[in-house]
N, CA, C and O atoms as CSV, one atom per row, in Angstrom:
chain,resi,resn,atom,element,x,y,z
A,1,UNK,N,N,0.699,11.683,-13.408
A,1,UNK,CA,C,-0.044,11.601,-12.165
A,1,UNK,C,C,-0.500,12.998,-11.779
A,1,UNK,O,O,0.224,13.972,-11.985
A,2,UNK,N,N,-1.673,13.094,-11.233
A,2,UNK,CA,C,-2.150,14.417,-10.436
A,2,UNK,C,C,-1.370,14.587,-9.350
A,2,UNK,O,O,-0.849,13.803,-8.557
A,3,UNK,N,N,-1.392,15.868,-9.474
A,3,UNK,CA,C,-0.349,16.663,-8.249
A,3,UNK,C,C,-1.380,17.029,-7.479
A,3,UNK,O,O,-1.089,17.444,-6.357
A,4,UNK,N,N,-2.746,16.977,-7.847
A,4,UNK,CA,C,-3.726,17.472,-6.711
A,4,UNK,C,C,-3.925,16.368,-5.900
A,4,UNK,O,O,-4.305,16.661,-4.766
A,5,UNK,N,N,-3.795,15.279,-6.115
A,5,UNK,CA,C,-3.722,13.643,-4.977
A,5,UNK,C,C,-2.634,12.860,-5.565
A,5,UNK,O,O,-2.652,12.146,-6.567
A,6,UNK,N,N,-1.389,13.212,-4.498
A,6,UNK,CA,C,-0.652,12.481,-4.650
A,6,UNK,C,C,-0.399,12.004,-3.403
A,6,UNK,O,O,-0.710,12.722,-2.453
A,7,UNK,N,N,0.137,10.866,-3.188
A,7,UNK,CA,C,0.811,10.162,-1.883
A,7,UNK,C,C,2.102,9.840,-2.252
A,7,UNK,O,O,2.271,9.788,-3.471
A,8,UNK,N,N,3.065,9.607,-1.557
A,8,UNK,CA,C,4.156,9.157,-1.414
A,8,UNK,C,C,4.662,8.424,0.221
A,8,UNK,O,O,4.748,9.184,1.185
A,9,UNK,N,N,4.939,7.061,0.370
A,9,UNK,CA,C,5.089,6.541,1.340
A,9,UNK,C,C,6.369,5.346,1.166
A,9,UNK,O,O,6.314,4.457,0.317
A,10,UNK,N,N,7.447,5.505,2.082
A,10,UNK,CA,C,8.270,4.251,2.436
A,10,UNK,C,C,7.605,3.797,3.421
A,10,UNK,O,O,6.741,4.478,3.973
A,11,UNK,N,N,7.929,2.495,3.813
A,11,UNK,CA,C,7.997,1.616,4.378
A,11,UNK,C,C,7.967,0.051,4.323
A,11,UNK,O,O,8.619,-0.290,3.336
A,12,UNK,N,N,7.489,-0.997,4.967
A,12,UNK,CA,C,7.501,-2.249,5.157
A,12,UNK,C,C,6.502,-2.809,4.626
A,12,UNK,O,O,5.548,-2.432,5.306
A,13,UNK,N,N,6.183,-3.390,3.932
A,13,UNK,CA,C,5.275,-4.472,3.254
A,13,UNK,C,C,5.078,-5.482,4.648
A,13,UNK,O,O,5.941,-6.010,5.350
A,14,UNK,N,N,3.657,-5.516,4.739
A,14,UNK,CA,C,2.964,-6.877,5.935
A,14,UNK,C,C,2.690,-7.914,5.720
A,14,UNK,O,O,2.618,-8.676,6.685
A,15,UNK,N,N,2.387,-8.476,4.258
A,15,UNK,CA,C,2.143,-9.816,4.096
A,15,UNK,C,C,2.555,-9.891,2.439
A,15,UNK,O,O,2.808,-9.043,1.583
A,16,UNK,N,N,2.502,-10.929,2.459
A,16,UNK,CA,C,2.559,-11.797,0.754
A,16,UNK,C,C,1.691,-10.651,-0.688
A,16,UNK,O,O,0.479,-10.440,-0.687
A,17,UNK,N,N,2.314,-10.282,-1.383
A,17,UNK,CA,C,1.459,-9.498,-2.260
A,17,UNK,C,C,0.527,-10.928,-2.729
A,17,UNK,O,O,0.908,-12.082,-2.925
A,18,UNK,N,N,-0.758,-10.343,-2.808
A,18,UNK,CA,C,-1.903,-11.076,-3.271
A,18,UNK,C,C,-2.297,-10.413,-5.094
A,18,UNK,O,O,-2.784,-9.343,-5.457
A,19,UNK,N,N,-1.713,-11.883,-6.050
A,19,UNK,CA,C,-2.163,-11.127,-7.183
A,19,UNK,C,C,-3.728,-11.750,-7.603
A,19,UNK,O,O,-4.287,-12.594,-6.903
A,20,UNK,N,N,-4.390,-11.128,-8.990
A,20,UNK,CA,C,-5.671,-11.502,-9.573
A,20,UNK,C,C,-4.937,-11.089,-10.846
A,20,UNK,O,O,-4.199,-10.131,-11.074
A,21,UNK,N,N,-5.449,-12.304,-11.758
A,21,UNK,CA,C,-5.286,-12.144,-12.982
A,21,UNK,C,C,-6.316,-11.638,-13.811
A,21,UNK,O,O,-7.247,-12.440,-13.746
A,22,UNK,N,N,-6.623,-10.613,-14.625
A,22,UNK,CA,C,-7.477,-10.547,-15.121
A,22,UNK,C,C,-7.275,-10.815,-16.892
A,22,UNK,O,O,-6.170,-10.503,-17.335
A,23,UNK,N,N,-8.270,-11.357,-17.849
A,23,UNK,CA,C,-7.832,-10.823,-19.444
A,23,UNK,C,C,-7.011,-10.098,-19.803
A,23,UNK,O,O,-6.193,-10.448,-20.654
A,24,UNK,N,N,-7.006,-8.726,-19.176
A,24,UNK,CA,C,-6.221,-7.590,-19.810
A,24,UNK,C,C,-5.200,-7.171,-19.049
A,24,UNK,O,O,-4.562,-6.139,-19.257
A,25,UNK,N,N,-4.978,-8.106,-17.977
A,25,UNK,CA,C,-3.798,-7.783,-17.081
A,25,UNK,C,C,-3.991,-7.947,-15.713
A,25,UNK,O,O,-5.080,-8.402,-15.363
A,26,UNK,N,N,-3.192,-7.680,-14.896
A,26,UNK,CA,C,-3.083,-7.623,-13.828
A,26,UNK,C,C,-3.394,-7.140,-12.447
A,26,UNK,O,O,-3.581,-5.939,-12.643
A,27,UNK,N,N,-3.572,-7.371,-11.076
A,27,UNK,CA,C,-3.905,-6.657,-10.319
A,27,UNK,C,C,-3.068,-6.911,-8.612
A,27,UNK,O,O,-3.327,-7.770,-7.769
A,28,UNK,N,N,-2.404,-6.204,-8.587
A,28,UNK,CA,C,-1.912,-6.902,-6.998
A,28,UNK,C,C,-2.022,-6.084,-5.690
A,28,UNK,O,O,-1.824,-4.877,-5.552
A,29,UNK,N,N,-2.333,-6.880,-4.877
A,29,UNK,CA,C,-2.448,-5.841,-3.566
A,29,UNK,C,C,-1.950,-6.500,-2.543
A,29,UNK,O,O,-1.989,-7.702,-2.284
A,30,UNK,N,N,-1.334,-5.336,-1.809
A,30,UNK,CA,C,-0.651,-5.673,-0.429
A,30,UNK,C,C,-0.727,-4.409,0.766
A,30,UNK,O,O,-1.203,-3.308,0.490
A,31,UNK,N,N,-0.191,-4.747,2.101
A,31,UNK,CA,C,-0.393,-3.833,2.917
A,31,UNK,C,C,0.537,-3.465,3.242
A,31,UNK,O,O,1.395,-4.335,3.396
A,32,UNK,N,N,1.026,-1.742,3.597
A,32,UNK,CA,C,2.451,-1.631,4.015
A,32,UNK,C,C,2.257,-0.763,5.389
A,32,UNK,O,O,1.346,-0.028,5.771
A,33,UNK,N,N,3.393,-1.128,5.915
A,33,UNK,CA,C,3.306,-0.245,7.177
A,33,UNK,C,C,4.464,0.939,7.008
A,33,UNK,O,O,5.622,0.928,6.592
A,34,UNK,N,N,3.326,2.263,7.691
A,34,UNK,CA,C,4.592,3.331,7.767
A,34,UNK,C,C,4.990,3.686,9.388
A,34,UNK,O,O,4.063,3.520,10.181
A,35,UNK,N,N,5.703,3.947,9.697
A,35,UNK,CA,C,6.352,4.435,11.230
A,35,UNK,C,C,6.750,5.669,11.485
A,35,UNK,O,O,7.886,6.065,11.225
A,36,UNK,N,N,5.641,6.535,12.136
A,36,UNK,CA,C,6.143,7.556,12.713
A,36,UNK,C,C,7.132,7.795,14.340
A,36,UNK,O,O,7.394,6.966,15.211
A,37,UNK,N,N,7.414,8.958,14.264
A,37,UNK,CA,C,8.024,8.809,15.593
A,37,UNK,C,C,7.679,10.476,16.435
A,37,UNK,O,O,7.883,11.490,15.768
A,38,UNK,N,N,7.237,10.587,17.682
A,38,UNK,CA,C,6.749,11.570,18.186
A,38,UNK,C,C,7.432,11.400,20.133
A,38,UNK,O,O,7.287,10.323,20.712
A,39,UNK,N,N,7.930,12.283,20.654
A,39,UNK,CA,C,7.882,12.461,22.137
A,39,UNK,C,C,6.613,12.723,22.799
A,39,UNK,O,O,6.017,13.726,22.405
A,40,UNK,N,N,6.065,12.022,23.739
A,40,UNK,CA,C,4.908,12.535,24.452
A,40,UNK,C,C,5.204,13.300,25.307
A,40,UNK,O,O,6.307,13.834,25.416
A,41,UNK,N,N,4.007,13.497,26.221
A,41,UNK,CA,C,4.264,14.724,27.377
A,41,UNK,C,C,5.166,14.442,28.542
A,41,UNK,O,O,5.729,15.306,29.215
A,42,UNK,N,N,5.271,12.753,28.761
A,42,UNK,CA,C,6.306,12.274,29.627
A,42,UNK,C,C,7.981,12.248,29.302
A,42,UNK,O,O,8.894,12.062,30.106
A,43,UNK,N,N,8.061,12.523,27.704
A,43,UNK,CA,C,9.667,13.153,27.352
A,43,UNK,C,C,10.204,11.291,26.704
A,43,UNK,O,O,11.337,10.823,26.817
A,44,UNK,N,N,8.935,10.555,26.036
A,44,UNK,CA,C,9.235,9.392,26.015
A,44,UNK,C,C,9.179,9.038,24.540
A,44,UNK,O,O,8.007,9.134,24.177
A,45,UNK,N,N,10.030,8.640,23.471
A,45,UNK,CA,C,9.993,8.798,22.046
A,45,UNK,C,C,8.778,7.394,22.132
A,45,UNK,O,O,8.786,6.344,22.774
A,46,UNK,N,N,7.905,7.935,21.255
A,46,UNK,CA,C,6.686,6.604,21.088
A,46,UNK,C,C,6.628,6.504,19.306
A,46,UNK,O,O,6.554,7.372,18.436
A,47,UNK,N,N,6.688,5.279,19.272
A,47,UNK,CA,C,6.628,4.854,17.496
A,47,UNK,C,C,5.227,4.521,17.639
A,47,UNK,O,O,4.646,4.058,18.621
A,48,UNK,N,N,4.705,4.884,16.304
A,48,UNK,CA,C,3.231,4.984,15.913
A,48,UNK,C,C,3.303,4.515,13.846
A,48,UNK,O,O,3.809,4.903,12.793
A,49,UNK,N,N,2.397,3.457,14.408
A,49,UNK,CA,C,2.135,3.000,13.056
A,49,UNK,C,C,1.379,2.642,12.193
A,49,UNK,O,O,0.460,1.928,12.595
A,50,UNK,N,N,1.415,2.938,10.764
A,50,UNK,CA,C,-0.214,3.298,10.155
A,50,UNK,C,C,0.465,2.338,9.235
A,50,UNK,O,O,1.623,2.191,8.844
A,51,UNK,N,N,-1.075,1.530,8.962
A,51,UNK,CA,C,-1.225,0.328,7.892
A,51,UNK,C,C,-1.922,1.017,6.314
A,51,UNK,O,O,-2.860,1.814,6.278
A,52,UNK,N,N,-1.454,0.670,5.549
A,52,UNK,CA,C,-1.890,1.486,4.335
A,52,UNK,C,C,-2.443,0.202,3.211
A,52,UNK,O,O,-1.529,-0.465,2.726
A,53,UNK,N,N,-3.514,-0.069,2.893
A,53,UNK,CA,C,-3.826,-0.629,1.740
A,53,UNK,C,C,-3.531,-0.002,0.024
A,53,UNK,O,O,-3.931,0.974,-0.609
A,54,UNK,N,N,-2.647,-1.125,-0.253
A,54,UNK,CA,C,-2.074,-0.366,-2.070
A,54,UNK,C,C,-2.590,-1.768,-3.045
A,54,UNK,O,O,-2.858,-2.931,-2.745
A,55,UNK,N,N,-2.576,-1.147,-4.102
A,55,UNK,CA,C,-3.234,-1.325,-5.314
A,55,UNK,C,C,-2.315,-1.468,-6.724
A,55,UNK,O,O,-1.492,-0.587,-6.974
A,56,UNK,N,N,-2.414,-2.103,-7.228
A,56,UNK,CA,C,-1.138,-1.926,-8.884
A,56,UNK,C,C,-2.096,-2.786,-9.713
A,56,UNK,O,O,-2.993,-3.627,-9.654
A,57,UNK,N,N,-1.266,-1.974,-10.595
A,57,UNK,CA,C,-1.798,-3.101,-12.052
A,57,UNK,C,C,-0.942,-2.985,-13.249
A,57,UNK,O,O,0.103,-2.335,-13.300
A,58,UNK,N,N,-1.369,-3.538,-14.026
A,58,UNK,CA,C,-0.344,-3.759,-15.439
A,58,UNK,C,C,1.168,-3.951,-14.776
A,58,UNK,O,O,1.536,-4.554,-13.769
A,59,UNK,N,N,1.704,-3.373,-15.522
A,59,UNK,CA,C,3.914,-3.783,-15.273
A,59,UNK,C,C,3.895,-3.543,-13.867
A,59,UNK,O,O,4.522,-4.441,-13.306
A,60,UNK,N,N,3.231,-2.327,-12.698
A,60,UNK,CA,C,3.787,-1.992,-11.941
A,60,UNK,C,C,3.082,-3.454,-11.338
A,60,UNK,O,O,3.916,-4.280,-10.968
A,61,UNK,N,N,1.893,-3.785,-11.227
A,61,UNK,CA,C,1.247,-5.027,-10.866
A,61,UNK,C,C,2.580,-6.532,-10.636
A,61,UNK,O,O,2.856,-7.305,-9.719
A,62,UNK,N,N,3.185,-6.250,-12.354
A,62,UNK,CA,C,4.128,-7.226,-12.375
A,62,UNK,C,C,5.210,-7.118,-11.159
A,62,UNK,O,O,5.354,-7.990,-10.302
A,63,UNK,N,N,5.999,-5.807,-11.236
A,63,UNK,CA,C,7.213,-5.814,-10.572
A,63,UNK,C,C,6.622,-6.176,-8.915
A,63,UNK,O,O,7.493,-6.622,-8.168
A,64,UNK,N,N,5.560,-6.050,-8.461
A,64,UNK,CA,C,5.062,-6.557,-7.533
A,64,UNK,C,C,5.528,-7.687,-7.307
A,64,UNK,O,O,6.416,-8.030,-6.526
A,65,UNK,N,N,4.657,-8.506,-8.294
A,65,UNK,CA,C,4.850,-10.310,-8.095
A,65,UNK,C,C,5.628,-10.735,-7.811
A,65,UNK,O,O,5.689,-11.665,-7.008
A,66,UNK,N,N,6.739,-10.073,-8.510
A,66,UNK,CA,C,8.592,-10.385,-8.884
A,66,UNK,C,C,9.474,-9.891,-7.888
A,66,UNK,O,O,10.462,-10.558,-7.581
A,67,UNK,N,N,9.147,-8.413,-7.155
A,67,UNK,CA,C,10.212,-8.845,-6.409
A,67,UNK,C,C,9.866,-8.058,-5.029
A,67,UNK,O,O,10.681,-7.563,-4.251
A,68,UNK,N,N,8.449,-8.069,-4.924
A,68,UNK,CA,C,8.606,-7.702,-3.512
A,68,UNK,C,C,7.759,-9.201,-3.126
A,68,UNK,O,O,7.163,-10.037,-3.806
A,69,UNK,N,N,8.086,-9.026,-1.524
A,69,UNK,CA,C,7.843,-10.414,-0.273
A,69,UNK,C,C,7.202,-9.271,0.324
A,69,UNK,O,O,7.046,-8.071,0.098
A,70,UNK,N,N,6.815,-10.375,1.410
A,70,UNK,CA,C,6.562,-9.732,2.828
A,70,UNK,C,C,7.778,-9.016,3.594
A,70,UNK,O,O,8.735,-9.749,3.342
A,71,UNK,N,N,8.223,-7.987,4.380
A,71,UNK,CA,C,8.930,-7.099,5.199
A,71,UNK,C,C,9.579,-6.557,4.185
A,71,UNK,O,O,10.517,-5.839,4.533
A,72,UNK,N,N,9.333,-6.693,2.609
A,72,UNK,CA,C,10.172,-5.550,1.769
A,72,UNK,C,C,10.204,-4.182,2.195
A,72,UNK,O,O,9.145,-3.741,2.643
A,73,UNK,N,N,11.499,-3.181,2.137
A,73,UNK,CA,C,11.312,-2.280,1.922
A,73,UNK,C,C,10.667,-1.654,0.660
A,73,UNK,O,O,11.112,-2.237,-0.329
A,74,UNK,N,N,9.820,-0.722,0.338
A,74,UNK,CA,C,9.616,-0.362,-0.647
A,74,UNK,C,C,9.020,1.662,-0.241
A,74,UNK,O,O,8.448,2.229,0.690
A,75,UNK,N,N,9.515,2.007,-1.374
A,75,UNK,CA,C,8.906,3.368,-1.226
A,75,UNK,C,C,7.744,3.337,-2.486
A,75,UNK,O,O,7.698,2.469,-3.357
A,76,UNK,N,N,6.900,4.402,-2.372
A,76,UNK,CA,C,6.016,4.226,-3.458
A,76,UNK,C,C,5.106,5.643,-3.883
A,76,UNK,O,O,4.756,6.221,-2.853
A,77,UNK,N,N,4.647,6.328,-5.112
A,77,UNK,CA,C,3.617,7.255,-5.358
A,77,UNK,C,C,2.170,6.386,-5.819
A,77,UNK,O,O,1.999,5.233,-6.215
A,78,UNK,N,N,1.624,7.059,-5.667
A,78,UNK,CA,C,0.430,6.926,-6.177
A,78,UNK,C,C,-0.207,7.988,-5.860
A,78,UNK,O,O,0.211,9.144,-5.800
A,79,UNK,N,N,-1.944,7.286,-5.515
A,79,UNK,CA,C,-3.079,8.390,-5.459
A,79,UNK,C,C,-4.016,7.697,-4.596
A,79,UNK,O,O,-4.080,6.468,-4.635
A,80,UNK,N,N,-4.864,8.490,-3.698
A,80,UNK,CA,C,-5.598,8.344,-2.625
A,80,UNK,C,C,-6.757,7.536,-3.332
A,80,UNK,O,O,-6.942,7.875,-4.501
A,81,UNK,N,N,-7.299,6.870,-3.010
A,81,UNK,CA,C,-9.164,6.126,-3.798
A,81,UNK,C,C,-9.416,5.857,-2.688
A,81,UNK,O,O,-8.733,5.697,-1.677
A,82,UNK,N,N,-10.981,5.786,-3.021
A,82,UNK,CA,C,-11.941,5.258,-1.842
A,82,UNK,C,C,-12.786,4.418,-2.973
A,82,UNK,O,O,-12.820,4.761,-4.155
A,83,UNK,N,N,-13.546,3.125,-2.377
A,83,UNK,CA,C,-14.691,2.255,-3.230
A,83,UNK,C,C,-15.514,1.707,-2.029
A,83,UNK,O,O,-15.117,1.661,-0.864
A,84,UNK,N,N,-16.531,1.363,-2.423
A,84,UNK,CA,C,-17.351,0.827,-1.719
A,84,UNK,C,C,-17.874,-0.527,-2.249
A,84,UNK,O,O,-17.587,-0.864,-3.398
A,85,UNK,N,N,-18.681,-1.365,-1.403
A,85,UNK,CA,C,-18.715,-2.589,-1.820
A,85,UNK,C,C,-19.866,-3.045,-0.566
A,85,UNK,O,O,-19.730,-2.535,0.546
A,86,UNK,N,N,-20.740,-3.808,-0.766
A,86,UNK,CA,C,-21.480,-4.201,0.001
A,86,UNK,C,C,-21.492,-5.962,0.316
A,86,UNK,O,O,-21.766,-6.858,-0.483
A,87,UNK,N,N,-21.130,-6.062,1.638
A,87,UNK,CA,C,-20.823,-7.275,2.106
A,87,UNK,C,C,-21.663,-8.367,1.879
A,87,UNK,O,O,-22.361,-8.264,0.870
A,88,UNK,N,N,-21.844,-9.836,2.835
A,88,UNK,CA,C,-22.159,-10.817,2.551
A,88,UNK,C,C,-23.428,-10.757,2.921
A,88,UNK,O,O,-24.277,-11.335,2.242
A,89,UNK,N,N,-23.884,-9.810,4.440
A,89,UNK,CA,C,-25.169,-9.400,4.926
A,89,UNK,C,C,-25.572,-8.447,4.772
A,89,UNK,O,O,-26.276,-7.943,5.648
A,90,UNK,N,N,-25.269,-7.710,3.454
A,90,UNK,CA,C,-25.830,-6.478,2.811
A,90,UNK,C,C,-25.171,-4.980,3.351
A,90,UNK,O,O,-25.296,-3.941,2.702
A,91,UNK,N,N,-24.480,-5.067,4.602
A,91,UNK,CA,C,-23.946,-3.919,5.200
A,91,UNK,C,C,-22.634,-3.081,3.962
A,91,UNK,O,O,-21.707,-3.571,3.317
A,92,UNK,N,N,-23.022,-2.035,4.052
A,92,UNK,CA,C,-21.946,-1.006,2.745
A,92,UNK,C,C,-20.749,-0.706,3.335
A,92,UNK,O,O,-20.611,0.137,4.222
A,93,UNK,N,N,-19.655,-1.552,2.738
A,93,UNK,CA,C,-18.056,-1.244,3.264
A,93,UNK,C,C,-17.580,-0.393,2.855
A,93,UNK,O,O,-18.053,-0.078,1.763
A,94,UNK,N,N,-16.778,0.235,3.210
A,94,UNK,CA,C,-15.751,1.225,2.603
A,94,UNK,C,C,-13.982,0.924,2.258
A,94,UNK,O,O,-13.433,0.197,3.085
A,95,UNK,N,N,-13.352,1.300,1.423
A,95,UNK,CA,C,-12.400,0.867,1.225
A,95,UNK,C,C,-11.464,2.279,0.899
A,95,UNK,O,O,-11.854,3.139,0.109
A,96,UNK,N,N,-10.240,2.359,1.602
A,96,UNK,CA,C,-9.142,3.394,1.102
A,96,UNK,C,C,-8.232,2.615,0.921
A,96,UNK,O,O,-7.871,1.752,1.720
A,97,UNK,N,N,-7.464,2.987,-0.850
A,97,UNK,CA,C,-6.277,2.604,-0.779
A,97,UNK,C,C,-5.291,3.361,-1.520
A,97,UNK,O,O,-5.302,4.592,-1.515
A,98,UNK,N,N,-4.824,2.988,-1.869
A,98,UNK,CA,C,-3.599,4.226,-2.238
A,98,UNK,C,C,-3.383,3.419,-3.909
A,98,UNK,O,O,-3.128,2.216,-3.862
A,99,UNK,N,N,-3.443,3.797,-4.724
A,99,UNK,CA,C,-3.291,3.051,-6.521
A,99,UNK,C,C,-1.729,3.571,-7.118
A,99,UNK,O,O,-1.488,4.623,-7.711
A,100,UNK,N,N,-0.989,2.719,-6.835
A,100,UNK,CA,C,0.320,2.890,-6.788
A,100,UNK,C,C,0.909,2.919,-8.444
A,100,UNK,O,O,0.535,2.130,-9.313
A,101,UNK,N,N,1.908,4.018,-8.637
A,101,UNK,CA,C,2.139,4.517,-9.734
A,101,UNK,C,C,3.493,4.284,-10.225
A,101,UNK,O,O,3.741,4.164,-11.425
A,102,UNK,N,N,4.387,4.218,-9.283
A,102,UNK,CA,C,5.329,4.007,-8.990
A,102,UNK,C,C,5.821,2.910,-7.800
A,102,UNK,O,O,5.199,2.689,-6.761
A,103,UNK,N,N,6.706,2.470,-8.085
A,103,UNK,CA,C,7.362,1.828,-7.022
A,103,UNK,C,C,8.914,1.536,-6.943
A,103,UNK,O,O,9.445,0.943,-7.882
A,104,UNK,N,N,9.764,1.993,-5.689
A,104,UNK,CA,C,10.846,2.179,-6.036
A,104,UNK,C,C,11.202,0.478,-4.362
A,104,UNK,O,O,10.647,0.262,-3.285
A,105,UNK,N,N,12.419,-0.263,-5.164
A,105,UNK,CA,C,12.571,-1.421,-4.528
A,105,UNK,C,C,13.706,-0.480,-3.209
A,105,UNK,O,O,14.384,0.458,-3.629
A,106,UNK,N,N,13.770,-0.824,-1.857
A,106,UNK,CA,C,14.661,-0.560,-1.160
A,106,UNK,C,C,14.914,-1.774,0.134
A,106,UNK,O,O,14.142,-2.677,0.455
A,107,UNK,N,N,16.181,-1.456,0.687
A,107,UNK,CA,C,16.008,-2.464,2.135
A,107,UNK,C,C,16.718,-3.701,1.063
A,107,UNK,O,O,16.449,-3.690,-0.138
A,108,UNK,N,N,17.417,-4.485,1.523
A,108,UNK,CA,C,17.578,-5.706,1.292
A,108,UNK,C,C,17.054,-7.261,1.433
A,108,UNK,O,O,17.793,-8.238,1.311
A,109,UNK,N,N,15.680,-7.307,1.706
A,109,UNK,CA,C,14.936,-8.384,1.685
A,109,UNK,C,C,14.013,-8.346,0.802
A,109,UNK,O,O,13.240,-9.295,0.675
């Protein structure tokens, strides 16, 4: 993996990994949430939380299928991507997700 884009993130898986089969293998994606934690100016701890779109394929694709759910813990590396794609009424979407390289199982669900 490049050390010039790397990510690394724990947290919670949000829904059902969604796989696609392709000929040559695999593809699965799911969303995870990470949780920060910060005091504001009122002296009040506020949790703040970012949704992350991830990406796998081949074996790591597999261990997906197999053993993560929804609210898994999971930690994970990968690498930052962006794609684009143009919708149903022609408007140009953008997409960030993170193309996961690793995945390490944690949490007991």
């Amino acid at each position: 993996m490049s050390l010039r884009n790397k990510v690394t993130l724990i947290g919670h898986t949000g829904k059902e990994v969604e796989i696609v089969n392709f000929e040559k293998g695999m593809k699965a994606t799911v969303s995870l949430a990470t949780n920060d934690y910060y005091t504001n100016s009122l002296g009040e701890k506020v949790e703040e939380t970012q949704w992350h779109n991830l990406v796998a394929f081949g074996k790591t694709a597999e261990i997906f299928q197999k053993y993560v759910q929804k609210g898994k813990e999971i930690a994970i590396e990968g690498k930052l991507t962006y794609r684009t794609y143009d919708d149903k009424d022609g408007q140009k979407r953008y997409i960030t997700e993170i193309r996961v390289e690793e995945v390490l199982l944690l949490g007991t669900k």
